[in-house]
N, CA, C and O atoms as a printed pandas DataFrame, in Angstrom:
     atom_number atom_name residue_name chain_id  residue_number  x_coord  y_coord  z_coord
0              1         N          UNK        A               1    0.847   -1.173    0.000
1              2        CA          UNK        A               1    0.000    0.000    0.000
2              3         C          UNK        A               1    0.889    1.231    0.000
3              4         O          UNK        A               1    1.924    1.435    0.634
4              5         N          UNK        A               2    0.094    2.175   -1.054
5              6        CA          UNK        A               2    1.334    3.625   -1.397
6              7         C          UNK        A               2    0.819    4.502   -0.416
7              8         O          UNK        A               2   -0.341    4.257   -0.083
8              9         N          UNK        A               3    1.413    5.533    0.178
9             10        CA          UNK        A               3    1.148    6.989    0.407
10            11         C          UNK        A               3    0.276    6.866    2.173
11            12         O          UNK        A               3   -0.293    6.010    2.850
12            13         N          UNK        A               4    0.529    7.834    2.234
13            14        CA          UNK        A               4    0.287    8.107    4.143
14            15         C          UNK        A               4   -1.188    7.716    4.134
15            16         O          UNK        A               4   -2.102    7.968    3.349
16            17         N          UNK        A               5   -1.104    6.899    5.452
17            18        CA          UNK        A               5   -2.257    6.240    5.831
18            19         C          UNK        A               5   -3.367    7.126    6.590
19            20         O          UNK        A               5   -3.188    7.596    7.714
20            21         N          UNK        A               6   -4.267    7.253    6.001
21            22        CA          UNK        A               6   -5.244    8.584    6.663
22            23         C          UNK        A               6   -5.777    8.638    7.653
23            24         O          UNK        A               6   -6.261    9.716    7.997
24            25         N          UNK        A               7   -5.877    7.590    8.414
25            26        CA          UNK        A               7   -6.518    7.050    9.664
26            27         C          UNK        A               7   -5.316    6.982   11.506
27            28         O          UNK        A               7   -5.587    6.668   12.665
28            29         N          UNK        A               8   -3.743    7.579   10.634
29            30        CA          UNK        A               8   -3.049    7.630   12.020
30            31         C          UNK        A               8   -3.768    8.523   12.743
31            32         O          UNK        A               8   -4.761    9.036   12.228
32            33         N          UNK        A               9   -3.359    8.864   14.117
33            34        CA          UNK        A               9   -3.377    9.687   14.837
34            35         C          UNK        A               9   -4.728    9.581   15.896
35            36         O          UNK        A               9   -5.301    8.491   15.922
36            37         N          UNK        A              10   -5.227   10.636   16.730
37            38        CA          UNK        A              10   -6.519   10.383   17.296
38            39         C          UNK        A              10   -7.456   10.972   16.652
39            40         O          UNK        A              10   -7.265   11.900   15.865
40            41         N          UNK        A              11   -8.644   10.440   16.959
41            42        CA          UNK        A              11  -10.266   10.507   16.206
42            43         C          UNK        A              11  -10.939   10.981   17.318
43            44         O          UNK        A              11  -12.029   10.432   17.161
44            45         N          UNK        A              12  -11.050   11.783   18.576
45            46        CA          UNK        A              12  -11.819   11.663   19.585
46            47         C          UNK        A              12  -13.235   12.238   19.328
47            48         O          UNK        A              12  -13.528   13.350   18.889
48            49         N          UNK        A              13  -14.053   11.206   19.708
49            50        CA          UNK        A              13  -15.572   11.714   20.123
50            51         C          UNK        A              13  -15.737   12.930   20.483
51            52         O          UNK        A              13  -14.926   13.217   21.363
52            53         N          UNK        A              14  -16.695   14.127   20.094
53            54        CA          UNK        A              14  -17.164   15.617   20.462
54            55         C          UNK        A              14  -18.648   14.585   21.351
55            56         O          UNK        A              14  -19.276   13.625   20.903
56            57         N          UNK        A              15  -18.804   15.422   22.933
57            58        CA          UNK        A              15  -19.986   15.528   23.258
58            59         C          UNK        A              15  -20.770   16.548   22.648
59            60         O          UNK        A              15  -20.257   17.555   22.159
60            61         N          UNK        A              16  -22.355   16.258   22.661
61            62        CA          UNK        A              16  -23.340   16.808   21.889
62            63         C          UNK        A              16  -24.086   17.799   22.916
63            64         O          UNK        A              16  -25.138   17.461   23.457
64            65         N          UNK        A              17  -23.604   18.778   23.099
65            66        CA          UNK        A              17  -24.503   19.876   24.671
66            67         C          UNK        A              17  -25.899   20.149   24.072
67            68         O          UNK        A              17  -25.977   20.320   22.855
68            69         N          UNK        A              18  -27.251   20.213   25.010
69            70        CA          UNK        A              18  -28.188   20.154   24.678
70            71         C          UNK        A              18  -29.017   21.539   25.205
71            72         O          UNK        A              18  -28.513   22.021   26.220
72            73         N          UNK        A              19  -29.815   22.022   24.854
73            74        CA          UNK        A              19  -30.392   23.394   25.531
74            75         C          UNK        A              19  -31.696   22.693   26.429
75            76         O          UNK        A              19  -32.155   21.719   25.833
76            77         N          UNK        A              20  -32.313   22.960   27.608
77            78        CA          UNK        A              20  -33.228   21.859   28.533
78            79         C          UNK        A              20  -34.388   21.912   27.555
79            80         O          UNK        A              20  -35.265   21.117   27.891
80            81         N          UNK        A              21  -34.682   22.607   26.427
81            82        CA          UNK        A              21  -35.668   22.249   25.737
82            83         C          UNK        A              21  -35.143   21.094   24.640
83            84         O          UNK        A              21  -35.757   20.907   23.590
84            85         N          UNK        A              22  -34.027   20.394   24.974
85            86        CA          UNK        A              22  -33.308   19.773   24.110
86            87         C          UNK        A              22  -32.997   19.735   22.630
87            88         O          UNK        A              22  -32.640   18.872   21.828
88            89         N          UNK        A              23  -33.327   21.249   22.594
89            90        CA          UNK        A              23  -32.393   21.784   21.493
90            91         C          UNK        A              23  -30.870   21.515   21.394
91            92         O          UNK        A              23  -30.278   21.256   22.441
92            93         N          UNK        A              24  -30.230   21.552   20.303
93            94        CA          UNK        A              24  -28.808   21.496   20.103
94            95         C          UNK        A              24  -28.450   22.596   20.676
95            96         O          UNK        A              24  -28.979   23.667   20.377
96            97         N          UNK        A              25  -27.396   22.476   21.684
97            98        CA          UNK        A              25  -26.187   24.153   22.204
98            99         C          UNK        A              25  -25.502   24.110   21.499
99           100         O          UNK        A              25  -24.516   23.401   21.699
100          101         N          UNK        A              26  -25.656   24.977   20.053
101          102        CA          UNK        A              26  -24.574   25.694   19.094
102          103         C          UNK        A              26  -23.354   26.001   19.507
103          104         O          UNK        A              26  -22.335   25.452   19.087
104          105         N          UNK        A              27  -23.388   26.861   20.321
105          106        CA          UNK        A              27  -22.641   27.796   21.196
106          107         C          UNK        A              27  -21.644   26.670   21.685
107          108         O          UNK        A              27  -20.520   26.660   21.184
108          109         N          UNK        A              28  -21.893   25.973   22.382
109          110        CA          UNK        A              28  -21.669   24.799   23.666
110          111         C          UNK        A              28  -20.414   24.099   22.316
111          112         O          UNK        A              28  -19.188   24.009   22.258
112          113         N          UNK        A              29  -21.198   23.846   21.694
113          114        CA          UNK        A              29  -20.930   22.437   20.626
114          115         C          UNK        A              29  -19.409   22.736   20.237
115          116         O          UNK        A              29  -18.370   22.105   20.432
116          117         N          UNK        A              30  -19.680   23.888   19.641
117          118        CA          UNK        A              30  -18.541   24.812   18.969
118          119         C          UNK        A              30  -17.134   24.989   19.486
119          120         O          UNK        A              30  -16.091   24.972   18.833
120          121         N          UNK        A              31  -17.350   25.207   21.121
121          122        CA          UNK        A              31  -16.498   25.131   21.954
122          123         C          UNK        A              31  -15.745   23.956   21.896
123          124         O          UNK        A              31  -14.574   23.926   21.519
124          125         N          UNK        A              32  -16.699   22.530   22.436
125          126        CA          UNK        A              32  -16.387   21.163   22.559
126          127         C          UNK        A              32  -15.313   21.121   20.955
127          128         O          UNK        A              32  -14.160   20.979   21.364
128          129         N          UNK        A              33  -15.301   21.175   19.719
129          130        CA          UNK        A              33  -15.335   20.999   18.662
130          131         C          UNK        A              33  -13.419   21.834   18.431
131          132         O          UNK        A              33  -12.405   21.277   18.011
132          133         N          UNK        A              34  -13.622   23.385   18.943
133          134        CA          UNK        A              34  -12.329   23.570   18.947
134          135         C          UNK        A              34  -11.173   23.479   19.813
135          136         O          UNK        A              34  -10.052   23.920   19.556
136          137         N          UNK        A              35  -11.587   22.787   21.004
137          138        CA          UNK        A              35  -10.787   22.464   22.208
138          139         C          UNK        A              35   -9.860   21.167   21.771
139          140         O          UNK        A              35   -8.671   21.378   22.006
140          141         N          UNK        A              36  -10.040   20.311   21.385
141          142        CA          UNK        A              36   -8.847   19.360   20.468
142          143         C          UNK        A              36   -8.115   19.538   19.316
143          144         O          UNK        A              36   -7.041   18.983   19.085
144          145         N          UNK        A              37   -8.710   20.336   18.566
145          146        CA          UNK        A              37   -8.800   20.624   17.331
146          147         C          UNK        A              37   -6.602   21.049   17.193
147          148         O          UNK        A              37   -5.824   20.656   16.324
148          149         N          UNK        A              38   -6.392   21.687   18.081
149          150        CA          UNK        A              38   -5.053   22.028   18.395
150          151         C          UNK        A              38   -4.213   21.013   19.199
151          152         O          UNK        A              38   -3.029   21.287   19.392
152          153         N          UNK        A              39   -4.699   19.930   19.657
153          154        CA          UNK        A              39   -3.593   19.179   20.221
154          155         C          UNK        A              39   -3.187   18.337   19.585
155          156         O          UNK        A              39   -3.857   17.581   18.881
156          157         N          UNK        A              40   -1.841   18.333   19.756
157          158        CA          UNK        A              40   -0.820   17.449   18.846
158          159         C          UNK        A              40   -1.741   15.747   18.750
159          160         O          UNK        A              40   -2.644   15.331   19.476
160          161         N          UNK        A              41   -1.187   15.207   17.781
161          162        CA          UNK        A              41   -1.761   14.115   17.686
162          163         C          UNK        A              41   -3.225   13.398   16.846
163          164         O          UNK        A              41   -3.509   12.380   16.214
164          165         N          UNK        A              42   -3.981   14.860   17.389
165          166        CA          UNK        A              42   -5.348   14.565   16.627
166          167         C          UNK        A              42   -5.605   15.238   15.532
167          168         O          UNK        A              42   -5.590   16.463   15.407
168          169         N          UNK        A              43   -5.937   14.130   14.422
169          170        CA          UNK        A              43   -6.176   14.432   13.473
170          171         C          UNK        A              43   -7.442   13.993   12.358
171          172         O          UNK        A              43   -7.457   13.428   11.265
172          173         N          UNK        A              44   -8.457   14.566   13.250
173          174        CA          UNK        A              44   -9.914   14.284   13.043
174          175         C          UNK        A              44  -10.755   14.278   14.365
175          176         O          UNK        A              44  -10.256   14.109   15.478
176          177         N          UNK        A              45  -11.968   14.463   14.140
177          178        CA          UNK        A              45  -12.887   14.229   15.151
178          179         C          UNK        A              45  -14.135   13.342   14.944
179          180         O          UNK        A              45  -14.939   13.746   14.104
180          181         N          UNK        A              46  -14.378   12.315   15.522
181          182        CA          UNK        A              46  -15.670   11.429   15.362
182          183         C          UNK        A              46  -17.062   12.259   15.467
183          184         O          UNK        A              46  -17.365   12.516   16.633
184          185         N          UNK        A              47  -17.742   12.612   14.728
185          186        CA          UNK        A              47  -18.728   13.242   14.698
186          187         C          UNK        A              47  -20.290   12.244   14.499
187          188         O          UNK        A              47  -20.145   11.417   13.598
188          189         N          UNK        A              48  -21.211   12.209   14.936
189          190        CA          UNK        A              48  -22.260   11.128   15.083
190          191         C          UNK        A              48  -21.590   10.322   14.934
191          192         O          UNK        A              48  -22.011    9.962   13.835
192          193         N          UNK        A              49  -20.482    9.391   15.241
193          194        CA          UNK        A              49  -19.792    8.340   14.943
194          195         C          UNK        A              49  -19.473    7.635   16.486
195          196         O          UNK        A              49  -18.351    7.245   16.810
196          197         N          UNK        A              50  -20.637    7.557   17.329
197          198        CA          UNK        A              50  -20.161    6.523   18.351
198          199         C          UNK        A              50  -21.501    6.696   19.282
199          200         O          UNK        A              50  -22.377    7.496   18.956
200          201         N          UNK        A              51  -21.582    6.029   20.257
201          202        CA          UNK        A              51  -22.618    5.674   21.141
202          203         C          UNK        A              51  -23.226    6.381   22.139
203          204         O          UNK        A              51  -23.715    6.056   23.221
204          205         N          UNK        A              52  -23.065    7.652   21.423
205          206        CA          UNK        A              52  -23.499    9.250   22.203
206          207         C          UNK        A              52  -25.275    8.894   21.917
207          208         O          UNK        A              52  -26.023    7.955   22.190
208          209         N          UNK        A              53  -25.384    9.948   21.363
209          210        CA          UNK        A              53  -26.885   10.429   21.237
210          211         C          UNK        A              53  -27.490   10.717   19.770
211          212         O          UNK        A              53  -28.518   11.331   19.487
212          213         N          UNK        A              54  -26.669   10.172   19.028
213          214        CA          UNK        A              54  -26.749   10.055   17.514
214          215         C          UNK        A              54  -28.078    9.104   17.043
215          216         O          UNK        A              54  -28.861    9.362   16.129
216          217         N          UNK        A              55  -28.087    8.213   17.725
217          218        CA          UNK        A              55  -29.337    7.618   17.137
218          219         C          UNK        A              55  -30.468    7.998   17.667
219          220         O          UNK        A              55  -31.394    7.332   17.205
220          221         N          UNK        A              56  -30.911    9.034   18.687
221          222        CA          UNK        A              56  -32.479    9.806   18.607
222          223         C          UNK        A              56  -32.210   10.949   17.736
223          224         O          UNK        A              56  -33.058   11.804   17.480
224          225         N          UNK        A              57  -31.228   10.947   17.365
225          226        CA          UNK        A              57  -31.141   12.669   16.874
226          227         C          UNK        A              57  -32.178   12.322   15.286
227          228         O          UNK        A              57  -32.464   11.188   14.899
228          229         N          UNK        A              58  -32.563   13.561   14.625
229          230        CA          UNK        A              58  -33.270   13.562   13.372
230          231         C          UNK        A              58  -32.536   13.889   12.154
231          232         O          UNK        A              58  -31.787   14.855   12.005
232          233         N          UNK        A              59  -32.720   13.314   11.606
233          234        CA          UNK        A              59  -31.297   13.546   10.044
234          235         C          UNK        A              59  -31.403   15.453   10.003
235          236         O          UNK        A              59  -30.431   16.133    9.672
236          237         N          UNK        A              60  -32.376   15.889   10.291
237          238        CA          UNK        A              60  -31.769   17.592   10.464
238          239         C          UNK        A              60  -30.605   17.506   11.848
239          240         O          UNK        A              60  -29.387   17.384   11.721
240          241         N          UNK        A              61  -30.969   17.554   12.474
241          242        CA          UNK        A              61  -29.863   17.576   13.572
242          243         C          UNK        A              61  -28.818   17.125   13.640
243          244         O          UNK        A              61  -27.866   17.660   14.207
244          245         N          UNK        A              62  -28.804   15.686   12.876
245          246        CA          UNK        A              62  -27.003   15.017   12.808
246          247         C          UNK        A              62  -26.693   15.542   11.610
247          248         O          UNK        A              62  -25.506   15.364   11.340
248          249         N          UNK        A              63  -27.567   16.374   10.428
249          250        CA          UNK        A              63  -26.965   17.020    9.745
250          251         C          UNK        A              63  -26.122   18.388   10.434
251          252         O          UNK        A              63  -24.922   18.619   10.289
252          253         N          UNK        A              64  -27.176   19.267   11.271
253          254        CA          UNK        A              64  -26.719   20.374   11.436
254          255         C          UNK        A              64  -25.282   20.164   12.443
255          256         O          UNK        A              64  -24.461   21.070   12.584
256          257         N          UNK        A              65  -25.160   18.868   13.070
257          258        CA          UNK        A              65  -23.756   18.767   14.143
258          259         C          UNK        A              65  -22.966   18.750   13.042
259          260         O          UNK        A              65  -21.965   19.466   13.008
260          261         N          UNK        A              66  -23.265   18.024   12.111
261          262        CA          UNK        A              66  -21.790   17.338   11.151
262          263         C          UNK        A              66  -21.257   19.203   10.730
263          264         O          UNK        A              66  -20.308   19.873   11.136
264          265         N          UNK        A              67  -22.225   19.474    9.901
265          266        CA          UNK        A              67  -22.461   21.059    9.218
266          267         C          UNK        A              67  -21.401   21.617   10.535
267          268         O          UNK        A              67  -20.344   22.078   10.104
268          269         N          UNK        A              68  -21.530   21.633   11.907
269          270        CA          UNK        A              68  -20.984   22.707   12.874
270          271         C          UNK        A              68  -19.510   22.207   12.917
271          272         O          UNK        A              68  -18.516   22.899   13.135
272          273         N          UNK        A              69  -19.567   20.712   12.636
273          274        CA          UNK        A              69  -18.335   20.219   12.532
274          275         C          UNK        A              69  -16.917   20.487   11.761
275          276         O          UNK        A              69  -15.738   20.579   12.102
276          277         N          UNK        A              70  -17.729   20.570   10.424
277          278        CA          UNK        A              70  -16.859   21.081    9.392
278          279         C          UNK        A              70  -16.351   22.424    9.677
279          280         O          UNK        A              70  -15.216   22.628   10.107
280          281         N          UNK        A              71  -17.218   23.341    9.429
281          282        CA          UNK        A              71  -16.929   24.806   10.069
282          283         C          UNK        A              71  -16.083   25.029   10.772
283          284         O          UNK        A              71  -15.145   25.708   10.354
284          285         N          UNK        A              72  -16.089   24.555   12.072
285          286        CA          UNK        A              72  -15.220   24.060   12.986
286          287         C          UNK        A              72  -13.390   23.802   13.005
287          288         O          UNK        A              72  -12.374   24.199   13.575
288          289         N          UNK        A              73  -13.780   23.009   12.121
289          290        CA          UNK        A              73  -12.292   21.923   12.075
290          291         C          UNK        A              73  -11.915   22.566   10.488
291          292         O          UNK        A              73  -11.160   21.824    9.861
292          293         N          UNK        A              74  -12.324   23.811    9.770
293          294        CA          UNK        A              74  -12.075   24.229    8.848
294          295         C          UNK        A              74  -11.969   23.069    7.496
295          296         O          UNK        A              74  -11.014   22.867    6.745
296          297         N          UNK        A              75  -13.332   22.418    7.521
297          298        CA          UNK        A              75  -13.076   21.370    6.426
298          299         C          UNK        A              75  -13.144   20.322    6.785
299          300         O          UNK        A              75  -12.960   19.388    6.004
């Protein structure tokens, strides 16, 4: 196999902050999202990708996390 393997490094899970009307916390999320984003090592973030709260969410909502995601992590 040729060329750098895309999957080194860490992938860590973002928690999903909720508003008590259990709205998505934009605000909240955003934070969670750029707090790794700078430490050595990680290079990606698992986004609906693990055993959080992804499966009640509504394809608008795990759209709009992924959407905050990108933004986020510039891409």
């Amino acid at each position: 196999m040729s060329g750098a393997n895309p999957w080194r490094g860490l992938f860590p899970a973002t928690a999903l902050p909720f508003h008590e009307d259990l709205s998505i916390d934009e605000e909240n999320l955003r934070g969670l999202i750029r707090f790794p984003i700078g430490v050595r090592g990680v290079s990606g973030l698992a986004c609906n990708g693990h055993a959080e709260d992804a499966w009640a969410l509504t394809r608008e909502e795990r759209d709009l996390e992924t959407r905050i995601h990108v933004e986020e992590a510039g891409g």
